[in-house]
Structures are given as structure tokens and as C-alpha cells.
C-alpha positions in Angstrom: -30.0 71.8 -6.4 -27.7 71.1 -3.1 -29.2 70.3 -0.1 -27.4 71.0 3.1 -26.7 67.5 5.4 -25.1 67.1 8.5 -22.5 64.7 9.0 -20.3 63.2 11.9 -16.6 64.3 12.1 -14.5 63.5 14.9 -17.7 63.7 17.4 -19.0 66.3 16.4 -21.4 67.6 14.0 -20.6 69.8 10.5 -22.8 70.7 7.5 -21.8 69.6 4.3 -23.4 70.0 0.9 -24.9 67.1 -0.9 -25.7 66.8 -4.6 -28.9 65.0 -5.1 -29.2 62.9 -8.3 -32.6 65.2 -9.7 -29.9 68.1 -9.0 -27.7 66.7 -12.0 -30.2 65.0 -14.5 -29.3 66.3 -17.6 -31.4 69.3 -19.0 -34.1 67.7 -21.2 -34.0 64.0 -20.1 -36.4 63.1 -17.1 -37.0 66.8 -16.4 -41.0 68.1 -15.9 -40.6 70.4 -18.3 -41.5 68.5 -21.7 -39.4 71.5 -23.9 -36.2 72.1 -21.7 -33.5 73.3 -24.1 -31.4 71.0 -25.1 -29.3 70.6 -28.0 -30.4 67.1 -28.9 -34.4 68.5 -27.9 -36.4 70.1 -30.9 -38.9 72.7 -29.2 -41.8 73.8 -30.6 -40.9 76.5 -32.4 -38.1 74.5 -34.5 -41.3 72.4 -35.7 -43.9 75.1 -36.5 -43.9 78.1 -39.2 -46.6 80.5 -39.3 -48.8 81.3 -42.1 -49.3 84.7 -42.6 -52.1 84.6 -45.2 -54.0 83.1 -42.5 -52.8 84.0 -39.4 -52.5 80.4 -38.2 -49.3 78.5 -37.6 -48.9 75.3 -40.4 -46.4 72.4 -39.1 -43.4 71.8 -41.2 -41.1 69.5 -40.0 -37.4 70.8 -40.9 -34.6 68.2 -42.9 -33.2 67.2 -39.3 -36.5 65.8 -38.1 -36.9 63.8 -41.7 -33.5 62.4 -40.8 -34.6 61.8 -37.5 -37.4 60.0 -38.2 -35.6 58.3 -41.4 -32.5 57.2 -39.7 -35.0 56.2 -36.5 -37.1 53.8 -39.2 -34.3 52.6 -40.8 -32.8 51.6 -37.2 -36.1 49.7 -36.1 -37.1 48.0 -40.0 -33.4 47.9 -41.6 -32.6 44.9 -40.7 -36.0 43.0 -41.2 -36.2 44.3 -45.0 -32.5 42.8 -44.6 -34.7 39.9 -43.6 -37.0 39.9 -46.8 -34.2 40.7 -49.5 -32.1 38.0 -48.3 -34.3 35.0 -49.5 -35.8 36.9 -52.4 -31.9 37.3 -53.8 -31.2 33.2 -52.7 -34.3 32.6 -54.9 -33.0 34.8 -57.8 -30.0 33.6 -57.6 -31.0 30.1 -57.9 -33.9 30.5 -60.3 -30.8 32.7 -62.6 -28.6 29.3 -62.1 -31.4 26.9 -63.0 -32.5 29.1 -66.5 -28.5 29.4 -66.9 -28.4 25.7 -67.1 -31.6 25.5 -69.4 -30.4 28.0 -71.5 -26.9 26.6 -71.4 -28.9 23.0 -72.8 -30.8 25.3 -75.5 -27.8 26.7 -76.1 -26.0 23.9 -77.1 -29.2 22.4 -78.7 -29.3 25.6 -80.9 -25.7 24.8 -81.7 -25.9 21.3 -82.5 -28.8 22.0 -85.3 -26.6 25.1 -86.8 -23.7 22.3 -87.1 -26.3 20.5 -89.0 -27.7 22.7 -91.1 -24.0 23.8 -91.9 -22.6 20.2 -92.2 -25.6 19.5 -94.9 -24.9 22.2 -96.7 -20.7 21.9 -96.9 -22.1 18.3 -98.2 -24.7 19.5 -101.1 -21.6 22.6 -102.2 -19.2 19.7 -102.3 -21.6 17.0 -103.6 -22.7 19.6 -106.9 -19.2 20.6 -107.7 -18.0 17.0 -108.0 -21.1 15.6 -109.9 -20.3 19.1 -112.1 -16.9 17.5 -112.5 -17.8 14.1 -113.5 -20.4 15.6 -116.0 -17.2 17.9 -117.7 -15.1 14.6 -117.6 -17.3 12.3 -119.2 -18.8 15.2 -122.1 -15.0 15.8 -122.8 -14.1 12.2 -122.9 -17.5 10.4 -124.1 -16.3 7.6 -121.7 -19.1 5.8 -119.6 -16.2 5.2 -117.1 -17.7 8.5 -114.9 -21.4 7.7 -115.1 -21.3 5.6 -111.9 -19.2 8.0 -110.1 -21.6 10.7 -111.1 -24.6 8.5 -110.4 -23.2 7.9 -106.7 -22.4 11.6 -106.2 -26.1 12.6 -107.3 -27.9 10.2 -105.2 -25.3 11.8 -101.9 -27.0 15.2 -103.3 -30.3 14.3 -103.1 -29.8 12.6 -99.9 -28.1 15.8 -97.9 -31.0 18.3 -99.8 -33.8 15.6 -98.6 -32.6 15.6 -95.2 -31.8 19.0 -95.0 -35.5 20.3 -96.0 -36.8 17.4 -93.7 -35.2 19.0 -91.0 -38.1 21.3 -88.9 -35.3 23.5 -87.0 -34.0 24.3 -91.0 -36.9 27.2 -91.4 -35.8 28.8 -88.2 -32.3 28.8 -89.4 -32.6 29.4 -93.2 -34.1 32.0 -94.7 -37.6 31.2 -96.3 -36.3 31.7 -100.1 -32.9 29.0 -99.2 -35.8 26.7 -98.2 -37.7 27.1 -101.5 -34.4 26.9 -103.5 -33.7 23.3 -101.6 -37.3 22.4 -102.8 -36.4 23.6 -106.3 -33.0 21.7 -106.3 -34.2 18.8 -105.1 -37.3 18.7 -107.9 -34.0 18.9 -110.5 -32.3 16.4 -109.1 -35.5 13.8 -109.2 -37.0 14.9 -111.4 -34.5 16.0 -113.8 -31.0 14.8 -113.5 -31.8 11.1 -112.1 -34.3 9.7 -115.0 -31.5 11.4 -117.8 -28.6 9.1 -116.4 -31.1 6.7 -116.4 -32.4 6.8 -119.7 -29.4 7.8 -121.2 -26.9 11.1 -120.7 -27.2 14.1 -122.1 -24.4 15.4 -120.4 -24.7 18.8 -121.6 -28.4 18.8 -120.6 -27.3 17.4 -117.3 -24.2 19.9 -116.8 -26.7 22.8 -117.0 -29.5 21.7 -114.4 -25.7 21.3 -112.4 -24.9 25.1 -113.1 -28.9 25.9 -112.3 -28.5 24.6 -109.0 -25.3 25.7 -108.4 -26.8 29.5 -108.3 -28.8 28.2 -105.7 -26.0 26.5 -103.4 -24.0 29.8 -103.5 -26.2 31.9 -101.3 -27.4 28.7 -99.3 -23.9 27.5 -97.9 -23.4 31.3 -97.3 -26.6 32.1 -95.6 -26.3 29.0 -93.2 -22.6 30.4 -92.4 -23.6 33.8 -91.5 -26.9 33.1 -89.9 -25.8 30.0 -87.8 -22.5 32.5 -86.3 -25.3 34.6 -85.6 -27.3 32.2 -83.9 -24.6 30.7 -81.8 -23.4 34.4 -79.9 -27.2 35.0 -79.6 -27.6 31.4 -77.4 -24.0 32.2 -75.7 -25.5 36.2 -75.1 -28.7 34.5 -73.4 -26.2 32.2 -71.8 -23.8 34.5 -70.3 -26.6 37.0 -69.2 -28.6 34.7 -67.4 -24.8 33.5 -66.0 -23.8 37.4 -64.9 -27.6 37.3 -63.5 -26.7 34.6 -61.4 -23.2 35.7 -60.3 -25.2 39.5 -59.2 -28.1 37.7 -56.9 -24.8 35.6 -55.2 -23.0 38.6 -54.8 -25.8 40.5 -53.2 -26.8 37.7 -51.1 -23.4 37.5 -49.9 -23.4 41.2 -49.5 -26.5 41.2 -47.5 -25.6 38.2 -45.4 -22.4 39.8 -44.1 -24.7 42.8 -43.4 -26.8 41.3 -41.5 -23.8 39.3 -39.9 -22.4 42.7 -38.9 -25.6 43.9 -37.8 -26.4 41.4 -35.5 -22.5 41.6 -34.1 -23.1 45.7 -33.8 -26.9 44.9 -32.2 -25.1 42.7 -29.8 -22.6 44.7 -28.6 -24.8 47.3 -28.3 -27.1 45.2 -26.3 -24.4 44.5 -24.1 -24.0 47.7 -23.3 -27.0 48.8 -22.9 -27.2 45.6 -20.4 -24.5 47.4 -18.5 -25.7 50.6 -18.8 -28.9 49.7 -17.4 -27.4 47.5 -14.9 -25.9 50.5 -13.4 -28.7 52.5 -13.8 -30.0 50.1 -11.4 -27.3 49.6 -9.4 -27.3 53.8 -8.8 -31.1 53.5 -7.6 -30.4 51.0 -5.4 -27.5 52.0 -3.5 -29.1 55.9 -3.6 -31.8 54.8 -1.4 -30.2 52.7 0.7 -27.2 55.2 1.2 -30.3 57.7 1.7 -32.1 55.8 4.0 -29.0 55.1 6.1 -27.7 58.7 6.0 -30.8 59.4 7.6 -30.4 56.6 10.4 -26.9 57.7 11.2 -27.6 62.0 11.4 -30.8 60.9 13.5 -29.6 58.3 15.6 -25.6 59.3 16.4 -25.4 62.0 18.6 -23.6 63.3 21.3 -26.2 64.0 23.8 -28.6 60.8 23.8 -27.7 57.1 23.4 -28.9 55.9 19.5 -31.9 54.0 19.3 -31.5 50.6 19.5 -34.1 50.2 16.7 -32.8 52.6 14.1 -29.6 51.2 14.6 -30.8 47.8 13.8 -32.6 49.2 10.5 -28.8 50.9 9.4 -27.1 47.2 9.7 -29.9 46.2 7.7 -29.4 48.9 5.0 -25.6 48.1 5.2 -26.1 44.2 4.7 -28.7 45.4 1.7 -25.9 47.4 0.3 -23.4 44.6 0.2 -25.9 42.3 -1.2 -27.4 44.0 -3.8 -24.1 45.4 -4.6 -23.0 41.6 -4.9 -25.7 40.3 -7.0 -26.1 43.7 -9.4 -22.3 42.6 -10.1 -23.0 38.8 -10.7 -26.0 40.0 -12.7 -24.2 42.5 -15.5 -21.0 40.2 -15.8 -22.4 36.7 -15.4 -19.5 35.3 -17.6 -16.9 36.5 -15.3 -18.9 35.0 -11.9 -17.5 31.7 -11.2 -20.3 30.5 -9.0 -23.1 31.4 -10.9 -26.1 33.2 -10.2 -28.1 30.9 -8.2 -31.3 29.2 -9.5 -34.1 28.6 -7.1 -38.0 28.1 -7.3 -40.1 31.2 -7.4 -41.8 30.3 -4.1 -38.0 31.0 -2.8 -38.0 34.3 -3.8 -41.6 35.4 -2.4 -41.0 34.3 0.6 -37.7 36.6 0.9 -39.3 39.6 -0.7 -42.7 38.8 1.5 -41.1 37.7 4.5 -42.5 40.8 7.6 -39.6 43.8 7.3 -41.2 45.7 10.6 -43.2 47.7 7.8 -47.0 48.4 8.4 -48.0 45.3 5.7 -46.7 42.0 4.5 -47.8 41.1 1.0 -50.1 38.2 0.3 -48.9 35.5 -2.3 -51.6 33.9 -4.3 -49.9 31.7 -6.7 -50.6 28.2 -8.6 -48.5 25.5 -7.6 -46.7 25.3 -11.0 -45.8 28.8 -10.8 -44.4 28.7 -7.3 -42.1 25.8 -8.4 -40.5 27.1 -11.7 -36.9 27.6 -11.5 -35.9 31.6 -12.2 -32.4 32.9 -11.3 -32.2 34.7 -7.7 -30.9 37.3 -8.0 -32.4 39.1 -11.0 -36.1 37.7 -9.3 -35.1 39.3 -6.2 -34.1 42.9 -7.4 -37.0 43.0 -9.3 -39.8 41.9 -6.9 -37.8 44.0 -3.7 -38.3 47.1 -6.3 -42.1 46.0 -6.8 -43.3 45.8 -3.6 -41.2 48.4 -1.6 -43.3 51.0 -4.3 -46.6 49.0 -3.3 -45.9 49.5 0.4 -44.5 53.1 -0.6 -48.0 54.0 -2.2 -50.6 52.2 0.6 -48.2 54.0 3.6 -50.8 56.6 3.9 -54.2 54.2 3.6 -56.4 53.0 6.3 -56.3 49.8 5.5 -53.2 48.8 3.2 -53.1 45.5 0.8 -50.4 44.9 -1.4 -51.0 41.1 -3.1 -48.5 39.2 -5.4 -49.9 36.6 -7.8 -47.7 34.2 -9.8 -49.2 32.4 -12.7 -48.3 30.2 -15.7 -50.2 31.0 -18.4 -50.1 30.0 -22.0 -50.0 32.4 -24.9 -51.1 32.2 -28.7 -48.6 30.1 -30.1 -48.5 27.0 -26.7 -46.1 28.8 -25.4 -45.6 29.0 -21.5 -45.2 32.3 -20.0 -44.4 32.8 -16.2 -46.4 35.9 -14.7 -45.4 38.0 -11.4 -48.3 40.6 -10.7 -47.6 42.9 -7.8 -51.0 44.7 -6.7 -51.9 47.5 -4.3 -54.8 50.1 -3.5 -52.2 52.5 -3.0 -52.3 56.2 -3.9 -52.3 54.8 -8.0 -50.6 57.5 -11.0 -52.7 59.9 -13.1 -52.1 59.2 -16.7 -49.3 61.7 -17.3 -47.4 59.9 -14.3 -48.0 56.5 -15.9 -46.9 57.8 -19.4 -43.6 58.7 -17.3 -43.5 56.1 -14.9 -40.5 54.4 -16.9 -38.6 57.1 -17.5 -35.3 57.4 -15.7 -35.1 59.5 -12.9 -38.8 60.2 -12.7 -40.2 59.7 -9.4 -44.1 60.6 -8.3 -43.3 60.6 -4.5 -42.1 63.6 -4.5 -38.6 64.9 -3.3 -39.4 64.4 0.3 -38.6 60.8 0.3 -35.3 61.1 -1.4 -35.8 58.8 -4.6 -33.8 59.0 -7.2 -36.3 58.1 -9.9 -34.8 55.4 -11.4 -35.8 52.3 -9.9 -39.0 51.4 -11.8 -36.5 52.0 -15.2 -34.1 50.1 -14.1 -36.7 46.9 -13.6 -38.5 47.4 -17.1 -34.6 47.5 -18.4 -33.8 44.4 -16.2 -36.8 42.4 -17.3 -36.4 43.5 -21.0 -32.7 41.9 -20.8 -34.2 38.5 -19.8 -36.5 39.0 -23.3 -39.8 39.6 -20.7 -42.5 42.5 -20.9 -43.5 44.6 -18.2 -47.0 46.2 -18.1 -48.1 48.9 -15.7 -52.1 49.5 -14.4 -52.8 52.4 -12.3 -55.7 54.5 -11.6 -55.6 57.3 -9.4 -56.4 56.9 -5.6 -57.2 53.6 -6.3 -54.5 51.7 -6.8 -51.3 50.0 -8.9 -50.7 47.0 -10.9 -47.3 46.1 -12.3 -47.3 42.7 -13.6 -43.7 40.8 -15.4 -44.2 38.3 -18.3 -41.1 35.8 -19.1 -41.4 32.9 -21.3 -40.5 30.0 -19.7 -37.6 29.0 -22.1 -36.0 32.0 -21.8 -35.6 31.6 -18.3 -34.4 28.2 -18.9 -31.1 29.6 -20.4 -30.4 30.8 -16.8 -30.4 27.3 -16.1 -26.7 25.4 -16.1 
């Protein structure tokens, strides 16, 4: 939509044709119409199907609205479950390194008794075959020479099968019938073979109790071989799983950690430029209506047949020294690292009394504020755009009442946790929104005075964008024809970082 303006040319008047910012909002975003069609818009119809059995209409939503809503989910709880997994993966991982160390002590506990079992039973093989061989030297030579020899290598046999069967990790290595054959071999050797060298040798006697438990050594020595390899890879298996457990929960905590490194990187860039974006969001309403308001001044005042108001000329230097101000700090304000001055700090009372201070309009606020509150230290600038945009909408709304208050209140109050939060409340008994208009009253280039004043919609956006960058919350009242509250929360140490 073009509206037709005049303009000054030479001294003289022309019409020109000038776009106004509703004219170009994009179809679907800020428009009256809640189902415009836009590509990135689902209508009604894209999310109903009817029902022909019944002759009603049954809601389906299609695969692009799942992925909507998925991707949309994902976006706003991603990153906590990021959050959650992070520590739950640090505390696998580290519970996976402590049992690896436990099992790596089991481990070598479980190898330690196989050595033994295996060691003892090298020691009774050996130990039988050479008391065997001096049994077959002294029946071939009838010498007594080899009775202590044989004597000494018996007792060593008895010993290593005593200690062996004495041993409580021996039945969980052994086989239950190796245990009972240790039992029987021991009973020959103490029974048997020790009171016959003794008493006297029969060394043929003696040389068969040697072959008997020889039969029994066979499958003992082999059985503590096999069984004790066995055992050894299990405890090395239990070792190197809980190891490779270990090494995965690192890994993924690694992985997630860079995640969430390049999450928070991505999340701040894009918060950067969403500050920008929203910084000239606010920059275009605020140079709209002042550009507006002094077009108006200019086509009303200049012409070539009466001498311009004194007074409307005075308001257009105003709106020119607003332009360059606010176009000054909106600048400071969306590149603060590149201002070499800074934005300046001063106390809140500061700022009410500029945005209170009489304009020539029909009201002047009233400040009611606690003395704490009106000396807390906020920046300028950003104080100032937001509380000019407050109460020129309050004065806006109560231009056509009887009798027209607009109040600001500053407060400290504390919230749940001890925390100190600084609250700027502007009130009015102005016109006040129906609750369609306050479900919009946000949204950009929305505007509920109509197109006769020549808003651009966007100014109200642009301060709930500007107060969500300084990490406050901005709430908004109303009730029709009687009146508006829009009230800013910051917590005090946030606005400390504006502080240098």
C-alpha cells in the first residue's frame, strides 16, 4: 500500500509516493490475517483431513509438522539432555575405570593362585617321578645308598600335595575329582609309603603305590594347565571389557563435550545476531516515527504562502536532535565492543527524570520509586530507549481521556532464590488492548493505533527484544478501556556486567 505525500522541491510543492513499512511486511508475518499464504505458513487445510464415514473432519498432522515440531523440541531441550548425558557418561566412565582397576587386581589375584596351583603341581609330577626313580635304583641295586634320597623326595611330595589341598582357591580351580585324587594320594603317601621306608622297604610294594599315584598326577598337572590358561583370558576378557567400557564413556564424553562446546559457540553467534537483528528492528521503529513525525512538521509547516510556525518548527529540531541521538546510542548499543567511550552508566533516577522531564505533551508521568531503586546504576542508553518507548505508548493511549495519568514505579524486589531484581513498571488508564491485541502486542510490526498515526508496529518488539538481550523479562497487563501495565524485570548482576 503507497500513500501519496507531498514534498518540497525547489519551492515548490510535488506528490511523491511513499512506501509505508505495513505496505511491505511480509505475507504471513505480523499480518491480521492468522492464515495468509505463505510458503513457510501451514493453513488449515494442510492440517485437517475429512472423514467420510462420519462426515466430520479428524486432525492429522502431516510428516512436515512432526519435523516441525521435532526439530523445534530438539532446538529448545537438545542441549539440556546434552546437559544430563554429559555427567551420566563422566560417571560411567569413571565408575568403568575404577571396576577396570578392581578387576585388573582380581585379575592378577586370579593369576597369582593359577601360578600356584600350577607350580604345586609341576612340583608333585616332578617330586613322584624321582621318588619312582630312586625306588627302581635301589630294587635293582639292593643298596640303601637311595633310601634317604627317596625319603627326602617323599616327604617334598607330601608337602606340595598337603599344601596344595589346603589351598581354598584349589576347588575353584581343580576339578572336584583332581581334589579327591590329591586326598587319595596324599592318604598313600602317609599312610602307605612313609611307615614302609620306615619299617623297612619293600621297594616293589613301594614302586607300585608310586605307579598308583602316578595315574592320578597325569590328569592333575594337565587339568591345572588347561583350566588355569582358561582362567587367566577369562580375568584378562573381564579386564579388557570393563577397559574398552571405559575408553567408550571417555569417548562419548568427549564427544558430547565438544557438542555442547559447538553448541554454545553456534547459540552465541546466533544470539549475536539476533542482538543485531533486533537492534535494527529497533532502530527502524524509531527512526520511522520520528522521520514520520517530522515529515509531517515539514509538509505542514513549509509553505510558500504563510510564515512556519514557530512551534512546529521547534518540535522538527527536536525530532532531528532525537534522530541523531537515538541513532547514536542504538549504534553504541548493538556494537558495544567497537565504542570506545562506553555506554554510559548512570543511576536510574537519571534516566526518569529525562524520559519524565514535561515534552509540551498533555501529561508528565509521576515517578514513585524507593530510594534504592532510584540509585542503582543501569546503562543509559539501553534505560532510555526503553522507558522513551514505554511511556510515549502510555501518553499515546490516555491522549483521548478526561483525565490522563501515566505513573512509573521503580522497585527492588527480591526473588525466590535472594536474588535482587530491579523493576521499571510503566502504568496508564489509557484506552488498554483486548486480549487478541495483547496476544499480539509483541509481535513485529503489529500496532493497535491504527494506521492513522503512522506506527510502524514495531516498537513494543523491539523493547521486549532489547530487555531479553540484557537477560530481563518483560510482562504486559492490559484490560480494555481501562488501562496498561508494562513492567521490566533485570537482575541486578546482570546489569552489573554493564558496569566497567
Amino acid at each position: 500500500m503507497l500513500i501519496a505525500g507531498p514534498i518540497i522541491s525547489y519551492g515548490r510543492l510535488i506528490n511523491y509516493q511513499k512506501p509505508r513499512i505495513p505496505a511491505i511486511t511480509p505475507v504471513g508475518f505480523g499480518s491480521l490475517s492468522p492464515y495468509d499464504q505463505h510458503p513457510d505458513v501451514l493453513s488449515p487445510s494442510d492440517l485437517i483431513a475429512p472423514n467420510h464415514s462420519s462426515g466430520a473432519f479428524l486432525v492429522l498432522p502431516t510428516a512436515k509438522t512432526m519435523v516441525s515440531i521435532l526439530s523445534k523440541h530438539v532446538r529448545a531441550y537438545g542441549l539440556y539432555l546434552l546437559y544430563l548425558a554429559f555427567p551420566v557418561l563422566i560417571a560411567v566412565a569413571c565408575w568403568s575405570f575404577l571396576k577396570t582397576d578392581v578387576y585388573r587386581r582380581e585379575a592378577y589375584r586370579i593369576i597369582s593362585e593359577v601360578n600356584e596351583v600350577q607350580w604345586r603341581a609341576a612340583q608333585i609330577r616332578e617330586k613322584t617321578v624321582s621318588a619312582m626313580g630312586w625306588t627302581r635304583l635301589a630294587q635293582e641295586t639292593g643298596k640303601s645308598d637311595y633310601l634317604q634320597p627317596l625319603k627326602r623326595d617323599t616327604i617334598f611330595l607330601a608337602a606340595n600335595i598337603q599344601a596344595l589341598v589346603s589351598q581354598d582357591y584349589a576347588a575353584h580351580i581343580l576339578p572336584q575329582d583332581d581334589i579327591d585324587h590329591l586326598n587319595r594320594m596324599l592318604a598313600l603317601v602317609n599312610y602307605t609309603i612313609k611307615p614302609q621306608l620306615s619299617e623297612g622297604a619293600d621297594y616293589g610294594k613301594i614302586l607300585s603305590e608310586f605307579d598308583t599315584i602316578w595315574t592320578y598326577v597325569v590328569p592333575i598337572t594337565s587339568s591345572a594347565a588347561s583350566l588355569g590358561r582358561t582362567f587367566k583370558r577369562t580375568a584378562d576378557l573381564d579386564q579388557q571389557a570393563f577397559r574398552n567400557s571405559f575408553l567408550l564413556a571417555s569417548a562419548s564424553a568427549m564427544a558430547i563435550a565438544i557438542m555442547i562446546f559447538l553448541i554454545l559457540r553456534n547459540r552465541s553467534q546466533a544470539r549475536f545476531d539476533s542482538h543485531v537483528r533486533h537492534f535494527a528492528l529497533l532502530f527502524s521503529h524509531m527512526t520511522y516515527t520520528r522521520i514520520n513525525s517530522l515529515h509531517a512538521y515539514v509538509h505542514d509547516t513549509l509553505n510558500h504562502t504563510s510564515v512556519p510556525d514557530f512551534t512546529r518548527l521547534n518540535k522538527a529540531r527536536q525530532r532531528t536532535t532525537d534522530l541523531s541521538i537515538v541513532n547514536d546510542w542504538l549504534a553504541r548499543i548493538a556494537y558495544p565492543k567497537y565504542d570506545p567511550d562506553g555506554t554510559p552508566i548512570v543511576s536510574l533516577d537519571t534516566v526518569l527524570m529525562d524520559v519524565c522531564k514535561p515534552d509540551g505533551s498533555i501529561i508528565s508521568p509521576t515517578v514513585i520509586s524507593g530510594g534504592v531503586a532510584r540509585q542503582s546504576l543501569v546503562p543509559q542508553a539501553q534505560f532510555f530507549l526503553m522507558l522513551q518507548e514505554l511511556v510515549r505508548n502510555a501518553k499515546d493511549a490516555v491522549a483521548d481521556r478526561d483525565l490522563p495519568e501515566i505513573c512509573v514505579r521503580a522497585n527492588v524486589k527480591t526473588g525466590l532464590f535472594f536474588d535482587k531484581y530491579l523493576v521499571v513498571s510503566v502504568e496508564d488508564n489509557g484506552v488498554g488492548m483486548s486480549p487478541d491485541h495483547l496476544k499480539k502486542a509483541t509481535t513485529p510490526f503489529f500496532s493497535s493505533k491504527g494506521e492513522s498515526r503512522r506506527n510502524s508496529g514495531l516498537g513494543l518488539t523491539g523493547c521486549a527484544r532489547l530487555v531479553e538481550t540484557m537477560h530481563g523479562r518483560l510482562f504486559i497487563e492490559s484490560k480494555l478501556d481501562k488501562g496498561t501495565t508494562v513492567t521490566i524485570s533485570f537482575p541486578i548482576r546482570s546489569l552489573k556486567n554493564f558496569i566497567r
